[in-house]
C-alpha positions in Angstrom: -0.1 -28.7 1.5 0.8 -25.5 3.3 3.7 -23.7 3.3 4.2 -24.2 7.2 3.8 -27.7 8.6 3.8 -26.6 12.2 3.4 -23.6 14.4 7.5 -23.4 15.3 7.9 -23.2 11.1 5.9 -20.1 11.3 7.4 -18.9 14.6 10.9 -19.2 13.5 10.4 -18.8 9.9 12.5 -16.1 7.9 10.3 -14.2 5.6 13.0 -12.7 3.7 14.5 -15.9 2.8 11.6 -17.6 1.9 10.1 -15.0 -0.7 13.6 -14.3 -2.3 13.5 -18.0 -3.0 9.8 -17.9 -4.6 9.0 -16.9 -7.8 5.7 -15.8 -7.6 6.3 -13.7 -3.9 2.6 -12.4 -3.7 1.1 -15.8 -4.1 3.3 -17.0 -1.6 3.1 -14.2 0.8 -0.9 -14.7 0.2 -0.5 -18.0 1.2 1.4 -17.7 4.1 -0.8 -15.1 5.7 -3.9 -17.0 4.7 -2.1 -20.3 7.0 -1.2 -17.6 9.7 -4.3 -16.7 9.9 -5.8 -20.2 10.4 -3.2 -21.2 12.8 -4.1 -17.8 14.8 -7.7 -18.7 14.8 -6.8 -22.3 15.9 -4.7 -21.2 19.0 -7.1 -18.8 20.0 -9.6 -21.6 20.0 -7.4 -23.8 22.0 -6.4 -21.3 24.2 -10.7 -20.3 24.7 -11.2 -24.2 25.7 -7.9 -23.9 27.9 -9.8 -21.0 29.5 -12.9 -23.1 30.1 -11.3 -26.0 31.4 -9.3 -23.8 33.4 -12.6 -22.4 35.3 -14.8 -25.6 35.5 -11.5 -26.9 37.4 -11.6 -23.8 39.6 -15.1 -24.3 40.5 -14.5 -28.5 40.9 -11.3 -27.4 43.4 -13.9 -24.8 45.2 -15.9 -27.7 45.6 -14.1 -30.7 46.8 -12.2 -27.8 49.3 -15.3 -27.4 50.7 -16.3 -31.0 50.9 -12.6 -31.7 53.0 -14.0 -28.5 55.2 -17.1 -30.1 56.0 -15.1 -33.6 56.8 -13.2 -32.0 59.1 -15.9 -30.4 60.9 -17.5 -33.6 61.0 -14.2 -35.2 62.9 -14.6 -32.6 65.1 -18.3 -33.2 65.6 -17.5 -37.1 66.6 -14.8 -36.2 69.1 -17.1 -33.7 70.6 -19.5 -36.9 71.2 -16.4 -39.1 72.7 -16.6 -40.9 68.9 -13.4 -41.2 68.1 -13.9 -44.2 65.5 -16.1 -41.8 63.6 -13.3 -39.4 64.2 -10.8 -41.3 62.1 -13.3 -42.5 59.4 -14.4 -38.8 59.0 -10.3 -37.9 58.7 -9.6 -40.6 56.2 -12.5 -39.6 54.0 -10.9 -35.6 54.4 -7.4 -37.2 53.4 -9.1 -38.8 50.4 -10.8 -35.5 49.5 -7.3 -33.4 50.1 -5.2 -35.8 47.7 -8.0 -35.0 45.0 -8.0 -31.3 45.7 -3.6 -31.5 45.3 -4.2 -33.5 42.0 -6.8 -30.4 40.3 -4.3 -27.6 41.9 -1.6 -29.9 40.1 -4.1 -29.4 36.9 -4.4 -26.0 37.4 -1.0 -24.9 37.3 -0.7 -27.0 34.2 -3.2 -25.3 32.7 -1.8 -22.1 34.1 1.2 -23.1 32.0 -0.3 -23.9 29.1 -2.2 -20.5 29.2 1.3 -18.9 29.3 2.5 -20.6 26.4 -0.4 -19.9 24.1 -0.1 -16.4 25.5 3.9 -16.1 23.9 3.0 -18.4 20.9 -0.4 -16.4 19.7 1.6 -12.8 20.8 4.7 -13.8 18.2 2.3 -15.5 15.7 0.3 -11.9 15.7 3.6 -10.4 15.0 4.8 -12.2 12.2 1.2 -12.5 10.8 1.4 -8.2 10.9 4.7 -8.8 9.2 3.2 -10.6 6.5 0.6 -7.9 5.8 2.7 -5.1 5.6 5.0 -6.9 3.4 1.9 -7.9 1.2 1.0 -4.6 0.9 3.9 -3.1 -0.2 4.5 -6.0 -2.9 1.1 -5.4 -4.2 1.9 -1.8 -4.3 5.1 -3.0 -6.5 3.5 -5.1 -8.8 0.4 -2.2 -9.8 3.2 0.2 -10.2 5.5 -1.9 -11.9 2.7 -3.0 -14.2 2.0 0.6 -14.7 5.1 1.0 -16.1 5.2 -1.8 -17.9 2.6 -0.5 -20.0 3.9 3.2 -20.3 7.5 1.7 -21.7 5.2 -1.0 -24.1 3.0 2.4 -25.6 6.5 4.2 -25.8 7.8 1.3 -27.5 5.5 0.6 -29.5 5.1 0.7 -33.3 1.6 2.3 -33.1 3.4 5.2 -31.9 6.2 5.4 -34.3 3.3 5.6 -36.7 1.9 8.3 -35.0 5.2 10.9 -34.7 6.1 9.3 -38.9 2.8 10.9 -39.3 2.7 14.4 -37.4 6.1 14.8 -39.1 5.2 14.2 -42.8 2.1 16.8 -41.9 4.7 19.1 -40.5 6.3 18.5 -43.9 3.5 19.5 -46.0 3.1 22.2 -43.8 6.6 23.9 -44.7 6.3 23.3 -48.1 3.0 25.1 -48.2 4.7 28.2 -46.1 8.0 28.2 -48.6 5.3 28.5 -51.4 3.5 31.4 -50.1 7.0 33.1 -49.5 8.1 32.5 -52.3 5.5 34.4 -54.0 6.8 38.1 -51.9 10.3 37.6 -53.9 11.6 40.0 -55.2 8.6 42.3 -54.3 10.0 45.7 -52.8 7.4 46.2 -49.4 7.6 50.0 -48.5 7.7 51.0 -45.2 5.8 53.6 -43.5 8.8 56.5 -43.3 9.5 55.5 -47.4 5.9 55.7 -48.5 6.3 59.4 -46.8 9.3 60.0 -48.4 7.7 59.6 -51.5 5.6 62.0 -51.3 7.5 64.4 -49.6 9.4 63.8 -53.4 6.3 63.8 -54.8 5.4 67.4 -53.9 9.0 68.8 -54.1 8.9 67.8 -58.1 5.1 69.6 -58.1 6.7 73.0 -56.9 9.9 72.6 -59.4 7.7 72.2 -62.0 5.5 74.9 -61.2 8.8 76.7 -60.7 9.8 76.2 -64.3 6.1 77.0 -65.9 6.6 80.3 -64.0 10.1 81.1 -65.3 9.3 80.2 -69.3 6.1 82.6 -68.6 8.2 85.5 -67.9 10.7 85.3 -70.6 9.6 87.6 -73.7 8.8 85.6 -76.9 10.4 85.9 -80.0 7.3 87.4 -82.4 7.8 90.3 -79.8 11.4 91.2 -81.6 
């Protein structure tokens, strides 16, 4: 069973309503464009036979118009010969004819009619049927990105990646203990710098020249075997 039962229930139908009241909206939006759609190509084959009917009339009017034409010309014919029985006879058969022709014009503008309403019904079915598709395309767009985030929050959430970060931080762990090892190895060892490595021996050659100094003084101070 559909989810419209007739053409008006499409017509008049409030989409809005009925997919806040579903609970699977896509399916039922699937489905109701799937019906439009059936009901569109129905109308448009009603409204293709209305068409035909409509011109196979036209050319039966065209016809029987010309049939009450030639009737008349036939009256006119018999009064030219003073036959004014065949007069009448030829008039009643033109009366017979024009009645017809009043009945198919009568079916024409019923048809006419009918063309207009297909017109209006197929012109608001296209536009709810457009409707339908725009609003099925957005609400497939919704479901792949809600399903997208779906699975983002489920592989936030999850315990595989709990694992993970317990890991990286127990090797981050190891890590620092391996660094406080290696630094604790430099305690307590003095590192020289640059300018006191060149102090040093700027000291280094200052106590060169004092002792030299000294060597030179003790050389010039007489010994005692000389007294």
């Amino acid at each position: 069973m559909g989810i419209f039962s007739r053409l008006s229930d499409i017509i008049n139908s409030n989409l809005n309503s009925l997919l806040e009241k579903a609970e699977d909206p896509e399916k039922i939006i699937r489905l109701m464009v799937q019906e439009m759609e059936d009901t569109l190509v129905e109308l448009r084959s009603q409204a293709a036979k209305c068409i035909a009917d409509k011109k196979e009339r036209s050319r039966f009017l065209q016809r029987i118009e010309q049939e009450e034409q030639e009737w008349e010309r036939k009256a006119e014919l018999a009064l030219d010969k003073n036959r004014e029985d065949l007069a009448k006879a030829a008039l009643l058969e033109k009366s017979a004819i024009t009645e017809k022709a009043s009945a198919v014009k009568h079916e024409l503008e019923l048809i006419d009619e009918q063309m207009q309403r297909f017109n209006e019904d197929i012109g608001r079915l296209q536009a709810k049927l457009n409707d339908a598709k725009a609003r099925q395309r957005t609400l497939v767009m919704r479901q792949k990105h809600a399903g997208t985030q779906l699975r983002a929050r489920q592989q936030v959430h999850s315990d595989k990646i709990d694992d993970i970060l317990f890991k990286f931080e127990s090797a981050e762990r190891r890590i620092d203990d391996m660094e406080a090892q290696v630094e604790s190895l430099d305690i307590g060892r003095k590192h020289q710098s640059v300018a006191d490595e060149l102090a040093d021996l700027e000291n280094e050659d200052k106590v060169k020249d004092e002792l030299e100094r000294l060597k030179a003084k003790r050389n010039q101070q007489p010994s005692n075997n000389q007294e």
